[in-house]
C-alpha positions in Angstrom: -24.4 13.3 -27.1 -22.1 12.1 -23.9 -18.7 13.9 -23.0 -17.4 10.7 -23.7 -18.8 11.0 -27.4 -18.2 14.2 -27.7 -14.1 13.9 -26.6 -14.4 10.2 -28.8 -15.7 12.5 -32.1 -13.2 15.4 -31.5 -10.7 13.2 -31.2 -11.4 11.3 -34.5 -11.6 14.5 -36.0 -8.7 15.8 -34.9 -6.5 13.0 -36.0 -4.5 13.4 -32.9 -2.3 11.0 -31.3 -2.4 11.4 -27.8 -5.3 10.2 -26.1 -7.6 13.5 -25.4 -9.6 13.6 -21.8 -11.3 15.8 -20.0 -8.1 17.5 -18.8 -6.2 17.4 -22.0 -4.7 20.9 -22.8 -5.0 21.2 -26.5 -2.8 23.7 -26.9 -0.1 21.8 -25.8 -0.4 18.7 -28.2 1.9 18.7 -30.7 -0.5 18.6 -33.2 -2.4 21.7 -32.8 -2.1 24.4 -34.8 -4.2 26.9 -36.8 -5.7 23.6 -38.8 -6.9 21.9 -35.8 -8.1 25.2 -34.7 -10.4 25.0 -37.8 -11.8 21.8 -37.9 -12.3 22.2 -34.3 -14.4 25.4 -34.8 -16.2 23.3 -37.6 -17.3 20.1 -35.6 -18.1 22.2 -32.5 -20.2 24.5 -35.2 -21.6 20.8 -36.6 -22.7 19.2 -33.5 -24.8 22.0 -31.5 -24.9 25.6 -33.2 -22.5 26.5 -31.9 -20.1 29.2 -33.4 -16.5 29.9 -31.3 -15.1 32.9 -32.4 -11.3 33.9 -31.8 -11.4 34.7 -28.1 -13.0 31.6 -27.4 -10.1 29.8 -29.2 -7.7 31.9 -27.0 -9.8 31.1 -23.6 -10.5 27.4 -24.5 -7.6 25.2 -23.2 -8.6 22.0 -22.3 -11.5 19.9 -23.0 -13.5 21.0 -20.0 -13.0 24.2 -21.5 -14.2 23.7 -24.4 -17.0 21.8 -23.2 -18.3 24.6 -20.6 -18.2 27.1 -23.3 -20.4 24.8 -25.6 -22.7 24.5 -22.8 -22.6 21.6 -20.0 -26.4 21.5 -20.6 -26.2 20.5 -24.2 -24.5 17.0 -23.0 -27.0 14.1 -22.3 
């Protein structure tokens, strides 16, 4: 999977409005809250095996965030 699919899937998932790049902070959409928190944790969990615990959550603001703590190498 691309960034590009990855941020196109989350983004889907999310059911956000605003248009989510590489240097979106989630945080501070207003459509994040402890829901999006899950079913981010879940399609993260889905898509590589990967399992983000609390403190990633709290360290995790944008989408390169998120996307170096999944692992940069798990991107085509």
């Amino acid at each position: 999977m691309t960034q590009q699919d990855f941020i196109a899937g989350l983004q889907e998932e999310l059911e956000f409005d605003a248009q989510l790049e590489n240097g979106t902070n989630l945080k501070d959409l207003d459509e994040w809250d402890s829901m999006a928190a899950m079913v981010l944790i879940g399609y993260v969990s889905n898509e590589f095996g990967v399992t983000l615990t609390d403190a990633d959550l709290k360290n995790v603001t944008t989408v390169d965030s998120l996307i170096e703590r999944i692992g940069a190498d798990k991107f085509d």
